[in-house]
mmCIF file of the N, C-alpha and C atoms, coordinates in Angstrom:
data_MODEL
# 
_entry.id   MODEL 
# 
loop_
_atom_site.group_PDB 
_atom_site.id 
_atom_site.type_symbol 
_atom_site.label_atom_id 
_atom_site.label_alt_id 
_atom_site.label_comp_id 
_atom_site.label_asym_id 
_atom_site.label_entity_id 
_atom_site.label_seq_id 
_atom_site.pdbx_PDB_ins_code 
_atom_site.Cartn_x 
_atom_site.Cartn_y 
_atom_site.Cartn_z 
_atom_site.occupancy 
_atom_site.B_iso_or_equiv 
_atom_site.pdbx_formal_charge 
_atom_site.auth_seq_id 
_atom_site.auth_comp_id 
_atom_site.auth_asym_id 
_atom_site.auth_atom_id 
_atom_site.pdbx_PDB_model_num 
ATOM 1   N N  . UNK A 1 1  ? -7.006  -23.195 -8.870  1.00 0.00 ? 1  UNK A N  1 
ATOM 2   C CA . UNK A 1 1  ? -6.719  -23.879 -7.629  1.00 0.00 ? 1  UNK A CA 1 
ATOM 3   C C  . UNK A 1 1  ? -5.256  -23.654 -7.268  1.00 0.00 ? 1  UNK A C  1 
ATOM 4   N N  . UNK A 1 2  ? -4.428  -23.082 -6.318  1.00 0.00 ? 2  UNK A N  1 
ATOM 5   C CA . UNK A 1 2  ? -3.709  -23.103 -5.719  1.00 0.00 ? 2  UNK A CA 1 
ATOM 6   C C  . UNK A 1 2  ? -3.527  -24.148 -4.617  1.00 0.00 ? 2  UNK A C  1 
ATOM 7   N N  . UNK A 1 3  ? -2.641  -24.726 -4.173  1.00 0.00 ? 3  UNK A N  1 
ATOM 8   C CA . UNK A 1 3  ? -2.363  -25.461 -3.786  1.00 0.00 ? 3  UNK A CA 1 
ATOM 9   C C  . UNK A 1 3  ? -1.055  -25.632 -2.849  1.00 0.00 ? 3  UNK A C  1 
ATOM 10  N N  . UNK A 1 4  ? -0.679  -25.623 -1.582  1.00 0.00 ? 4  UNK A N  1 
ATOM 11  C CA . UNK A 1 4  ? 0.511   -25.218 -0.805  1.00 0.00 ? 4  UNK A CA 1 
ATOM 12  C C  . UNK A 1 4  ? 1.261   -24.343 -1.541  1.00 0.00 ? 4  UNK A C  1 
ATOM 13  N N  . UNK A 1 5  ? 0.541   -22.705 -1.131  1.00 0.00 ? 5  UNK A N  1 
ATOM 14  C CA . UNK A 1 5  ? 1.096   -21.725 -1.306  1.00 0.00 ? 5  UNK A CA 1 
ATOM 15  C C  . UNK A 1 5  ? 2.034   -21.383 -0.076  1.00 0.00 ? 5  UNK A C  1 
ATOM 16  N N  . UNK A 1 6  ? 3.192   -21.013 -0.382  1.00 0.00 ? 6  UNK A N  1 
ATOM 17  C CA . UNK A 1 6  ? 3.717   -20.617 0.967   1.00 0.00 ? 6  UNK A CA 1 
ATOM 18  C C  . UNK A 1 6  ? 4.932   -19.186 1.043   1.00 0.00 ? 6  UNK A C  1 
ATOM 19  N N  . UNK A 1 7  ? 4.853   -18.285 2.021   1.00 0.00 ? 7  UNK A N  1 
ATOM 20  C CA . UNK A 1 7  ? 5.486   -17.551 1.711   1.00 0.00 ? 7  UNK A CA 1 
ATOM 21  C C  . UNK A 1 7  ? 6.638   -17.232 2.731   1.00 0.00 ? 7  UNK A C  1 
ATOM 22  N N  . UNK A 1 8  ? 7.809   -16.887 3.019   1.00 0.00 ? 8  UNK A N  1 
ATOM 23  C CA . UNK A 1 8  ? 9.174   -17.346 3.811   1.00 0.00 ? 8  UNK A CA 1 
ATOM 24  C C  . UNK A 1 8  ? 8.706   -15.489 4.433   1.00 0.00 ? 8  UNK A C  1 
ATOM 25  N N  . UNK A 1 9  ? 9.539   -15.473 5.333   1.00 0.00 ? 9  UNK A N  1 
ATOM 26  C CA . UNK A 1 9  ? 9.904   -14.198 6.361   1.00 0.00 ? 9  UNK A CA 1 
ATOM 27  C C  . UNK A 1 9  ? 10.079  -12.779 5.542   1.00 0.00 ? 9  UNK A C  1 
ATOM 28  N N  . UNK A 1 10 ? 8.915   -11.839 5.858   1.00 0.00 ? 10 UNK A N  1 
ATOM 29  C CA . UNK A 1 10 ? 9.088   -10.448 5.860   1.00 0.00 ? 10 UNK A CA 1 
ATOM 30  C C  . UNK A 1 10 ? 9.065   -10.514 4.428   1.00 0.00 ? 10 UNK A C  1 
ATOM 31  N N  . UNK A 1 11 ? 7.824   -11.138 3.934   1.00 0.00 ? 11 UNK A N  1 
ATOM 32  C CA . UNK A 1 11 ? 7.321   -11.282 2.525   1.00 0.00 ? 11 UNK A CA 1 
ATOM 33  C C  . UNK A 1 11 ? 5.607   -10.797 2.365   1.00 0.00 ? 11 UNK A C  1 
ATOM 34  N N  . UNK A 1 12 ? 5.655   -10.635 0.875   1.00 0.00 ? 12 UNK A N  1 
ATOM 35  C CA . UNK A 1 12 ? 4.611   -9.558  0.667   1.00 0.00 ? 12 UNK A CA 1 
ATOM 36  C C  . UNK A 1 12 ? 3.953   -10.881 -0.320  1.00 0.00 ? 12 UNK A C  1 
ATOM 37  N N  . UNK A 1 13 ? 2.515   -11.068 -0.610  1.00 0.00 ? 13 UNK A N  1 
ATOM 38  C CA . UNK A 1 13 ? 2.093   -11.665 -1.718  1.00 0.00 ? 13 UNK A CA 1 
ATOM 39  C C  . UNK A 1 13 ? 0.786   -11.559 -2.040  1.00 0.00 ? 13 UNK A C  1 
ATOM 40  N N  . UNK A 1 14 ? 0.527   -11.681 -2.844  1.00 0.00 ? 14 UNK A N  1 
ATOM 41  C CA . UNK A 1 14 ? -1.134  -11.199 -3.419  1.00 0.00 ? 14 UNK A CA 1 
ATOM 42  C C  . UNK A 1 14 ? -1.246  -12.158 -4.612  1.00 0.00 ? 14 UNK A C  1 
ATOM 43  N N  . UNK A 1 15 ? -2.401  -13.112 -3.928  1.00 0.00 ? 15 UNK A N  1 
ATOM 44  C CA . UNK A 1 15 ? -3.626  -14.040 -4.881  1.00 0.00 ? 15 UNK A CA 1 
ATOM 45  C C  . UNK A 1 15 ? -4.863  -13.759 -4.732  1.00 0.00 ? 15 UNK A C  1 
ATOM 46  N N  . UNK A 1 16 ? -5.463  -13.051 -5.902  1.00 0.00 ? 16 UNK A N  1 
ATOM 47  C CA . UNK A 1 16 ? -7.022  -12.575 -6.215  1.00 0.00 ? 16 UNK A CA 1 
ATOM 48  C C  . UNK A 1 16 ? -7.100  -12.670 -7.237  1.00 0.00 ? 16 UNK A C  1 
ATOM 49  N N  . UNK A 1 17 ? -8.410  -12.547 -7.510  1.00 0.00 ? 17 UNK A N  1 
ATOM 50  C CA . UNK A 1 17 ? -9.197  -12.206 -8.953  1.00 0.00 ? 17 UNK A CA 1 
ATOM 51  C C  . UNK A 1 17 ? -9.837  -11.018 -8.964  1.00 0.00 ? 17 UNK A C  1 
ATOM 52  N N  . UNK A 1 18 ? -9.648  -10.319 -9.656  1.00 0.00 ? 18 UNK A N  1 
ATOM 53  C CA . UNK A 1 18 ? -9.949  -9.133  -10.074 1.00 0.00 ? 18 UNK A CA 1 
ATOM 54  C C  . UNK A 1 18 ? -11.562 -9.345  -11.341 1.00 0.00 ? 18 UNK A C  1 
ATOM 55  N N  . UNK A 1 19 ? -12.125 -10.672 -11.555 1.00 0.00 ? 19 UNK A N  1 
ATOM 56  C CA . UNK A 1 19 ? -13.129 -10.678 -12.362 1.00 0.00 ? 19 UNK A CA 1 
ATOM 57  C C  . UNK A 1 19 ? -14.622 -11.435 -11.664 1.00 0.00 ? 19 UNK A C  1 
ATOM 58  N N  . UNK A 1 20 ? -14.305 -11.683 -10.435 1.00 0.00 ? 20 UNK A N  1 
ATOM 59  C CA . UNK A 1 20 ? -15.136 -12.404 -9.826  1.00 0.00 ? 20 UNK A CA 1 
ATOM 60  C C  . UNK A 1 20 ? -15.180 -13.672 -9.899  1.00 0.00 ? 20 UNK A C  1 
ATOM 61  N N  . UNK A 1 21 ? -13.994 -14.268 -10.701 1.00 0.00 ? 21 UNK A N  1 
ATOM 62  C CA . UNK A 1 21 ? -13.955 -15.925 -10.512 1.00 0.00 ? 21 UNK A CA 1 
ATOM 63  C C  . UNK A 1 21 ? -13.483 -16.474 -8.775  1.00 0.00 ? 21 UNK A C  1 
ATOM 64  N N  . UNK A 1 22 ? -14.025 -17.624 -8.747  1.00 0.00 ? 22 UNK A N  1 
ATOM 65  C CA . UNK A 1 22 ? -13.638 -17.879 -7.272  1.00 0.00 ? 22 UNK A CA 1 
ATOM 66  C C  . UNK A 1 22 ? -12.171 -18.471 -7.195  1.00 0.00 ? 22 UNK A C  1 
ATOM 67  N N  . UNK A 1 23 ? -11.429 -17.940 -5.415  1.00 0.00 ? 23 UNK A N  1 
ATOM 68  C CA . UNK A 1 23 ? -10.206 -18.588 -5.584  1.00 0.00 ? 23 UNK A CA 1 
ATOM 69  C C  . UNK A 1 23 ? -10.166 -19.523 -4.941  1.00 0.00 ? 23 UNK A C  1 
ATOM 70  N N  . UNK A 1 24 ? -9.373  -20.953 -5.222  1.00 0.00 ? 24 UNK A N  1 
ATOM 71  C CA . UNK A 1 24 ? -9.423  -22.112 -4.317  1.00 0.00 ? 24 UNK A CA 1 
ATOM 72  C C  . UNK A 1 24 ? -7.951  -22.346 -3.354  1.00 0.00 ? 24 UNK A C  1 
ATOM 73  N N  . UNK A 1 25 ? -7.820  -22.115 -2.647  1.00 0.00 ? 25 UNK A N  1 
ATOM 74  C CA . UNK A 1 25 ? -6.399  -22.033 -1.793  1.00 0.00 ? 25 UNK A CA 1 
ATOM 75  C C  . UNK A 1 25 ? -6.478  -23.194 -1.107  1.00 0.00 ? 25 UNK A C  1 
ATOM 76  N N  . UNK A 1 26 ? -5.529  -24.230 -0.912  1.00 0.00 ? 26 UNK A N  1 
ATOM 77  C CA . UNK A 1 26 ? -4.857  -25.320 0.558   1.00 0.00 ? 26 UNK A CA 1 
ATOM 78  C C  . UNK A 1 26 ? -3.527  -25.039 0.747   1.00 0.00 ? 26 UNK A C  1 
ATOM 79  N N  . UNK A 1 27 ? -3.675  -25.554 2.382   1.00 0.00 ? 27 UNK A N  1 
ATOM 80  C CA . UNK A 1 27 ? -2.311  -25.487 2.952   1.00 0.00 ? 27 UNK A CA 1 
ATOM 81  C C  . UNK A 1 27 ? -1.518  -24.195 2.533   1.00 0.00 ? 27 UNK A C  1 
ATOM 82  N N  . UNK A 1 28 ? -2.114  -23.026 3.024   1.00 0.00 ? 28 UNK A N  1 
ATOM 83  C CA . UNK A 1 28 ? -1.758  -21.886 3.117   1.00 0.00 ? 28 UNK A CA 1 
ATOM 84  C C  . UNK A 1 28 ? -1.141  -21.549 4.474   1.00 0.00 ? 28 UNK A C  1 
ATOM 85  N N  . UNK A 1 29 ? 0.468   -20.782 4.119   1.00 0.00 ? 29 UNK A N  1 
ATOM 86  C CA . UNK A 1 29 ? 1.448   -20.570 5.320   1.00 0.00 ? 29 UNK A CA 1 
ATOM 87  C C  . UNK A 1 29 ? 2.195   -19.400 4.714   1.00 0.00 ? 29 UNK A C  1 
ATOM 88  N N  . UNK A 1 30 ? 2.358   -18.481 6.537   1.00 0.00 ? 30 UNK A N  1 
ATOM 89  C CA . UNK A 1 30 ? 3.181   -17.406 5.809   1.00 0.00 ? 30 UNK A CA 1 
ATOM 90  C C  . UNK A 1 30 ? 4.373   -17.467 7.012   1.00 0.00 ? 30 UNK A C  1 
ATOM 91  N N  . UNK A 1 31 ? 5.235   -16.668 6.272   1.00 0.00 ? 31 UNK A N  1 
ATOM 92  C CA . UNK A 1 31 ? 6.304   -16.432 8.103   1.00 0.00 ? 31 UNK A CA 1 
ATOM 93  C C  . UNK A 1 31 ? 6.184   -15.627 8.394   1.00 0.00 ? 31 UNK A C  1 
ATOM 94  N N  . UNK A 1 32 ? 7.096   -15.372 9.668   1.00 0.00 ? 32 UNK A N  1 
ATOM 95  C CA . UNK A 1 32 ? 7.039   -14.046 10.417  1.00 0.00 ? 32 UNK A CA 1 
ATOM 96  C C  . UNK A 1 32 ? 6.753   -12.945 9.618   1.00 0.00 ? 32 UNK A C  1 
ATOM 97  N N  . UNK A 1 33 ? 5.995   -11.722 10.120  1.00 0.00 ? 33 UNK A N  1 
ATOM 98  C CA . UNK A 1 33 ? 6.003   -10.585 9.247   1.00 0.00 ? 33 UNK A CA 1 
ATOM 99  C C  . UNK A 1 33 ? 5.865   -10.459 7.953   1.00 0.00 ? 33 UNK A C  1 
ATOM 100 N N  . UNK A 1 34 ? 5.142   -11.250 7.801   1.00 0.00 ? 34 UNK A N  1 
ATOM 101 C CA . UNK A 1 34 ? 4.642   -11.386 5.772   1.00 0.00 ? 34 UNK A CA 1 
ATOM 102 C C  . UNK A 1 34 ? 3.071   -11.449 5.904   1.00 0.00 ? 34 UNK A C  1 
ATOM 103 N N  . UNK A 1 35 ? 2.917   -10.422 5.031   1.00 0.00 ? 35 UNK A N  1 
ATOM 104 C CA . UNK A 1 35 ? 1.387   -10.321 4.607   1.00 0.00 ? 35 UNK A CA 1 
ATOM 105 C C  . UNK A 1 35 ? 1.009   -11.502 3.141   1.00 0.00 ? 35 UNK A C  1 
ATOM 106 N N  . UNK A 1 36 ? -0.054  -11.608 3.190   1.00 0.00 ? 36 UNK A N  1 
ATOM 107 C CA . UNK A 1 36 ? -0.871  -12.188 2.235   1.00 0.00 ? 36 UNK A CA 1 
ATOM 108 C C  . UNK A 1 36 ? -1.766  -12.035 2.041   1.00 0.00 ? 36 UNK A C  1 
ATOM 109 N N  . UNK A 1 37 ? -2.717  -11.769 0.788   1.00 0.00 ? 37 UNK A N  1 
ATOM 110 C CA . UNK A 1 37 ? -3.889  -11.461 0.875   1.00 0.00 ? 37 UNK A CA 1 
ATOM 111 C C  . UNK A 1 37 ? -4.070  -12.530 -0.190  1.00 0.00 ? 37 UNK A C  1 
ATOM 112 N N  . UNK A 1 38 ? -5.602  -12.930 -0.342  1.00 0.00 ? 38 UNK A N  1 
ATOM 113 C CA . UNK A 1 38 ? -6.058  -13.896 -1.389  1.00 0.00 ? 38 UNK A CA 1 
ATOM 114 C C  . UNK A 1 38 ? -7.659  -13.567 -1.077  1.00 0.00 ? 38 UNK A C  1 
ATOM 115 N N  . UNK A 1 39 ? -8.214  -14.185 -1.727  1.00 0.00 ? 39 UNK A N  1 
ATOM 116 C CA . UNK A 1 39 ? -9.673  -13.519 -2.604  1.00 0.00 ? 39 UNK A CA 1 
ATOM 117 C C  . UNK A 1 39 ? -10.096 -13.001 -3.675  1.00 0.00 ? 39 UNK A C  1 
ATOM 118 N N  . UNK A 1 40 ? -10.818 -12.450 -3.822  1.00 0.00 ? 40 UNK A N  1 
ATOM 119 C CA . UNK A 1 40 ? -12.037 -11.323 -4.726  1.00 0.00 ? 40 UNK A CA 1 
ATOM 120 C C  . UNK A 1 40 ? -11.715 -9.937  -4.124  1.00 0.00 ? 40 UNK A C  1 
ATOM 121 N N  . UNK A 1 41 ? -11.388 -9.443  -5.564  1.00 0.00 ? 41 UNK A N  1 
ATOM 122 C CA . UNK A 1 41 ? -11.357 -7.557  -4.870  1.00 0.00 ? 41 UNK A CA 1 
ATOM 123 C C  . UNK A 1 41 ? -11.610 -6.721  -6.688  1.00 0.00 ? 41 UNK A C  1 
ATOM 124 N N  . UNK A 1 42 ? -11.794 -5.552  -6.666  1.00 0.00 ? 42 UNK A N  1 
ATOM 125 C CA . UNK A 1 42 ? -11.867 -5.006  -8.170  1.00 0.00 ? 42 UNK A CA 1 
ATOM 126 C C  . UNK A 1 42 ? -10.452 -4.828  -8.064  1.00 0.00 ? 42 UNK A C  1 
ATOM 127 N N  . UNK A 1 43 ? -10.339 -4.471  -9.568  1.00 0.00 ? 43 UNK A N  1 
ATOM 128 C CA . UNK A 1 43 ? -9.195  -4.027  -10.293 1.00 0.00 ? 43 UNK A CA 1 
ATOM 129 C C  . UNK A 1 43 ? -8.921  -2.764  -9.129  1.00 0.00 ? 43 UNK A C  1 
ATOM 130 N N  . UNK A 1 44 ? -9.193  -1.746  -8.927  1.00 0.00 ? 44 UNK A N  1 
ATOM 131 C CA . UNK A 1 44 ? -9.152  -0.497  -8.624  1.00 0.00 ? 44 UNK A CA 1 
ATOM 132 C C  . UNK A 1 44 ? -8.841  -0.850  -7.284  1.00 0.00 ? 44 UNK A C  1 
ATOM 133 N N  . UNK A 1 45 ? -9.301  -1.733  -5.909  1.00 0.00 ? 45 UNK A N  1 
ATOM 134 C CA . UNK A 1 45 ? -8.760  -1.694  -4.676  1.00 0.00 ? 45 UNK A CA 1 
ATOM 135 C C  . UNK A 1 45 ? -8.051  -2.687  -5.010  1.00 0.00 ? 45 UNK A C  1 
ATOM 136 N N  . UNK A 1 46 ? -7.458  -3.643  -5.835  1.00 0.00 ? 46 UNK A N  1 
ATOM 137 C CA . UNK A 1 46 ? -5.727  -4.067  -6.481  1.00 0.00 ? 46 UNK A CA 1 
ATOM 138 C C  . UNK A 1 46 ? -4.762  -2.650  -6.326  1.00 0.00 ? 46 UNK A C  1 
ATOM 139 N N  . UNK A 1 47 ? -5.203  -1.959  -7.052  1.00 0.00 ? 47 UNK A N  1 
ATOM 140 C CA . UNK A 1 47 ? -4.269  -0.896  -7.517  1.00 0.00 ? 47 UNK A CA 1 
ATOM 141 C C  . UNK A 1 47 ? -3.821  0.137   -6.101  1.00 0.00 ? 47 UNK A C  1 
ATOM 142 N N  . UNK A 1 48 ? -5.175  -0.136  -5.593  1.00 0.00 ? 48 UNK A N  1 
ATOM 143 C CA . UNK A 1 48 ? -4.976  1.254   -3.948  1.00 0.00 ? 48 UNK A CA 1 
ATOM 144 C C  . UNK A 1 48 ? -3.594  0.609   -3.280  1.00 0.00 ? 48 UNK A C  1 
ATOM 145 N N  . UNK A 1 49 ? -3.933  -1.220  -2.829  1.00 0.00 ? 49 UNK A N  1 
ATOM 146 C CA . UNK A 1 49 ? -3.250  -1.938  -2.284  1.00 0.00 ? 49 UNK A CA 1 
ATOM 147 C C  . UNK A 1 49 ? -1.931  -2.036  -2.576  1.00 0.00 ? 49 UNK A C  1 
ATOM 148 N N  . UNK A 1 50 ? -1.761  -2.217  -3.822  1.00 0.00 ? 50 UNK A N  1 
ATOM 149 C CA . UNK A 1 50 ? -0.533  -2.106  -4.254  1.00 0.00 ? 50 UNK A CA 1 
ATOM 150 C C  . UNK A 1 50 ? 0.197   -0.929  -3.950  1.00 0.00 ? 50 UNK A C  1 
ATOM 151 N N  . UNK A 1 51 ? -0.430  0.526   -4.262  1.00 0.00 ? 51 UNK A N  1 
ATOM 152 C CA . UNK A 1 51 ? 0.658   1.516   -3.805  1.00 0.00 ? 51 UNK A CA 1 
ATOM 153 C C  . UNK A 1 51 ? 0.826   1.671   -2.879  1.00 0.00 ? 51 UNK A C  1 
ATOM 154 N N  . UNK A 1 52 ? -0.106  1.460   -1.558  1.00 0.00 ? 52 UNK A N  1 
ATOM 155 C CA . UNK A 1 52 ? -0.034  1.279   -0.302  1.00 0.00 ? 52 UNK A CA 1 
ATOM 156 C C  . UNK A 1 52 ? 1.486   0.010   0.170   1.00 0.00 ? 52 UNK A C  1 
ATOM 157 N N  . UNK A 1 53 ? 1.325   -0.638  -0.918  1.00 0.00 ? 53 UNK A N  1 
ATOM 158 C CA . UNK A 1 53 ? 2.506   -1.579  0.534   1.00 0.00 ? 53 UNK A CA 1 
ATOM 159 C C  . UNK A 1 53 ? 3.906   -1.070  -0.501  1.00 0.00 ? 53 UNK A C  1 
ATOM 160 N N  . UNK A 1 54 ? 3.647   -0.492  -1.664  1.00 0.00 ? 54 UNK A N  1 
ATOM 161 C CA . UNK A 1 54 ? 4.998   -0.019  -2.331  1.00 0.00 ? 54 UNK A CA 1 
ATOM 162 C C  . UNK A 1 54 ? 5.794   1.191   -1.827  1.00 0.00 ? 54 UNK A C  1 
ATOM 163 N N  . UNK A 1 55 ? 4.320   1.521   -0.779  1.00 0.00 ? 55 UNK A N  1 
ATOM 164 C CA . UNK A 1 55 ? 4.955   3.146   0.334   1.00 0.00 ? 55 UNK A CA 1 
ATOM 165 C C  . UNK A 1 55 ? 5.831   2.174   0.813   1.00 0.00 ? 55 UNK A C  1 
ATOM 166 N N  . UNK A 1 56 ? 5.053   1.771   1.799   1.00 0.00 ? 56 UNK A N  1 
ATOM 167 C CA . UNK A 1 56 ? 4.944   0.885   3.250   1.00 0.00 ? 56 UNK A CA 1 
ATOM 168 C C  . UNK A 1 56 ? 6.939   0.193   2.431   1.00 0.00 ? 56 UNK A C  1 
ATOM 169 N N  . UNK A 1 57 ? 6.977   -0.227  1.472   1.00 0.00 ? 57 UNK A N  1 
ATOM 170 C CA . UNK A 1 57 ? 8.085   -1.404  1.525   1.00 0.00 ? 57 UNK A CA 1 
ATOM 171 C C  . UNK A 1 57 ? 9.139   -0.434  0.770   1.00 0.00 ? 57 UNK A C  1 
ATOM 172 N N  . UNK A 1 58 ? 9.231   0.858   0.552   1.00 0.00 ? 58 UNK A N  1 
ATOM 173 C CA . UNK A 1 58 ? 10.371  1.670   0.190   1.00 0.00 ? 58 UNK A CA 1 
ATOM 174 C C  . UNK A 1 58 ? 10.272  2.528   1.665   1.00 0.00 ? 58 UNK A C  1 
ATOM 175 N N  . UNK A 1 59 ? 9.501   2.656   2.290   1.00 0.00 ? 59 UNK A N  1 
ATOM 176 C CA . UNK A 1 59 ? 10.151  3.276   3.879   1.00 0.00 ? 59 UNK A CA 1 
ATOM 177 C C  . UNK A 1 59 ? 10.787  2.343   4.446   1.00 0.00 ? 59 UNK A C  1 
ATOM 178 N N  . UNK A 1 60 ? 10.404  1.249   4.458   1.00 0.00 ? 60 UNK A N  1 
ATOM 179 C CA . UNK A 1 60 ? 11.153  0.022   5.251   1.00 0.00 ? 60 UNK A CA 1 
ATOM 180 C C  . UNK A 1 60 ? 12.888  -0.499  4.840   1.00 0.00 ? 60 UNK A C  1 
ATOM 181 N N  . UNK A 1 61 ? 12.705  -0.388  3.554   1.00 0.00 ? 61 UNK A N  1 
ATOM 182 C CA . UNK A 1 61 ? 14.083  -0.608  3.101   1.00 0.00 ? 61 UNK A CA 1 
ATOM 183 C C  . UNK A 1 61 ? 15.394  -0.323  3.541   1.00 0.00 ? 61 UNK A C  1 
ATOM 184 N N  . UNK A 1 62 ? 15.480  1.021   3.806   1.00 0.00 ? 62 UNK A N  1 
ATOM 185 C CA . UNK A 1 62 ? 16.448  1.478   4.141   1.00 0.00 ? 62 UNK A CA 1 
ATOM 186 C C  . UNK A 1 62 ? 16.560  1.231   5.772   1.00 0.00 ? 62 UNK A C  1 
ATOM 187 N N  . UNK A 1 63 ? 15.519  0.551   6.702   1.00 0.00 ? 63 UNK A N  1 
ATOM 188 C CA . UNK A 1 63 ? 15.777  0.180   7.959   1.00 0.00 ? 63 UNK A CA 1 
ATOM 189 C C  . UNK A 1 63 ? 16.671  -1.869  7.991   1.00 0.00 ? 63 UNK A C  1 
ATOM 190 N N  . UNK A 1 64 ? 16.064  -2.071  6.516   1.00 0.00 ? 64 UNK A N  1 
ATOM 191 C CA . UNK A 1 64 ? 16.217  -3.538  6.248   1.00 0.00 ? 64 UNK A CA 1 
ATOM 192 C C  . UNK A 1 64 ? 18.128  -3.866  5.734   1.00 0.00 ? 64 UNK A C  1 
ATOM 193 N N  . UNK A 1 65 ? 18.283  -2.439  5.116   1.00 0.00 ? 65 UNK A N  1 
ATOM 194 C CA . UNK A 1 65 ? 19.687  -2.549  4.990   1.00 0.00 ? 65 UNK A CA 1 
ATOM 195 C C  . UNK A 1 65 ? 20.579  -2.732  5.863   1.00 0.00 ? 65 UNK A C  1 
ATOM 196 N N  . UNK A 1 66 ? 20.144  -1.322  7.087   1.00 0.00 ? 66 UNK A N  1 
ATOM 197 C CA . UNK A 1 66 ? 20.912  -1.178  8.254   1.00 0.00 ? 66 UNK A CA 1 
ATOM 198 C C  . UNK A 1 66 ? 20.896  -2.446  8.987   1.00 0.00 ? 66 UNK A C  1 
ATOM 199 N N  . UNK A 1 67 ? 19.557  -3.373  8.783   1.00 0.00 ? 67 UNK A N  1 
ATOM 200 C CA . UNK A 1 67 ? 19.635  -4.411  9.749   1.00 0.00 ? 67 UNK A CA 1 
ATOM 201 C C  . UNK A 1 67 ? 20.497  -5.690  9.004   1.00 0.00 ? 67 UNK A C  1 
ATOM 202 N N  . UNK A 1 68 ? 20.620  -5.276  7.520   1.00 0.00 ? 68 UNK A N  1 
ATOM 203 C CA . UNK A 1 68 ? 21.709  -6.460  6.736   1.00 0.00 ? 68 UNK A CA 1 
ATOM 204 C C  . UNK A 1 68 ? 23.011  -6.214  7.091   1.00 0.00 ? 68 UNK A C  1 
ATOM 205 N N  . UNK A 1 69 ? 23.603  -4.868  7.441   1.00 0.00 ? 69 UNK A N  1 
ATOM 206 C CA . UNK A 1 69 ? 24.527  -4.242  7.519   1.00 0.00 ? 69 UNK A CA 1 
ATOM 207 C C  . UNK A 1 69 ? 25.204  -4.544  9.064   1.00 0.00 ? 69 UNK A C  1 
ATOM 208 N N  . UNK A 1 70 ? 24.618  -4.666  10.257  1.00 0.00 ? 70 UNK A N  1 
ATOM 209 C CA . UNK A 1 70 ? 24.656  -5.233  11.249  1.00 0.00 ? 70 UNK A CA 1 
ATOM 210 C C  . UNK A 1 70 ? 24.879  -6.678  11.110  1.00 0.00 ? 70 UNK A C  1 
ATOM 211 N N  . UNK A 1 71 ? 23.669  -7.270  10.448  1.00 0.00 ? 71 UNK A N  1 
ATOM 212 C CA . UNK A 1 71 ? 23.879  -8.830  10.812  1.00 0.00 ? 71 UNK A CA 1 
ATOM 213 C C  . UNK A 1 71 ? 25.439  -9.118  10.016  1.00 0.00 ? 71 UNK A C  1 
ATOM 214 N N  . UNK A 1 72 ? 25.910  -8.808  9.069   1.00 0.00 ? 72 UNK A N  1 
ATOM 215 C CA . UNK A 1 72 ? 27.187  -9.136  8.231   1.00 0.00 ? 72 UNK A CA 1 
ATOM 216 C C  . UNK A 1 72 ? 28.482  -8.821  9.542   1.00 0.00 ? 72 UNK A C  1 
ATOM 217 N N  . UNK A 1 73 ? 28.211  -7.938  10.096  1.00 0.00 ? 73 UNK A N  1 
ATOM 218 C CA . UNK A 1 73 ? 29.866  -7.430  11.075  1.00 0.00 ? 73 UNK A CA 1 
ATOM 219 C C  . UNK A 1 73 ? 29.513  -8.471  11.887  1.00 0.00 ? 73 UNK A C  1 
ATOM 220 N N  . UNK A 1 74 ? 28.748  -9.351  12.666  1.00 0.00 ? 74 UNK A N  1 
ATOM 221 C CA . UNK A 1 74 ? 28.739  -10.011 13.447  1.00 0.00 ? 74 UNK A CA 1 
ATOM 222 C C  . UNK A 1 74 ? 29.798  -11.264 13.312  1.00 0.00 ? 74 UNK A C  1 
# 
């Protein structure tokens, strides 16, 4: 059972089971631009998912700097 899971801005998170037990989630919240996934999935589309957002979040990085790098001179 999970229970006020919550995840803050331009955040990534993953709650599943990978054995077919069921998941119980409340008061689930994400912020802007943050994925979440929760459920039932196999081991093996865990693993697709994962390298998929580990592309997805090392292309992004270097746009996330430039935008840290901006917000600081202000």
């Amino acid at each position: 059972m999970f229970d006020e899971v919550s995840l803050g801005e331009n955040g990534h998170q993953v709650i599943v089971s990978t054995v077919g037990d069921l998941i119980n989630a409340r008061r689930v919240s994400a912020g802007a631009r943050s994925t979440q996934l929760l459920g039932q999935m196999s081991d093996s589309t865990l693993q697709t998912i994962r390298q998929r957002q580990s592309h997805i979040i090392s292309k992004q990085a270097p746009l996330q700097q430039e935008d840290d790098a901006l917000s600081s001179s202000d």
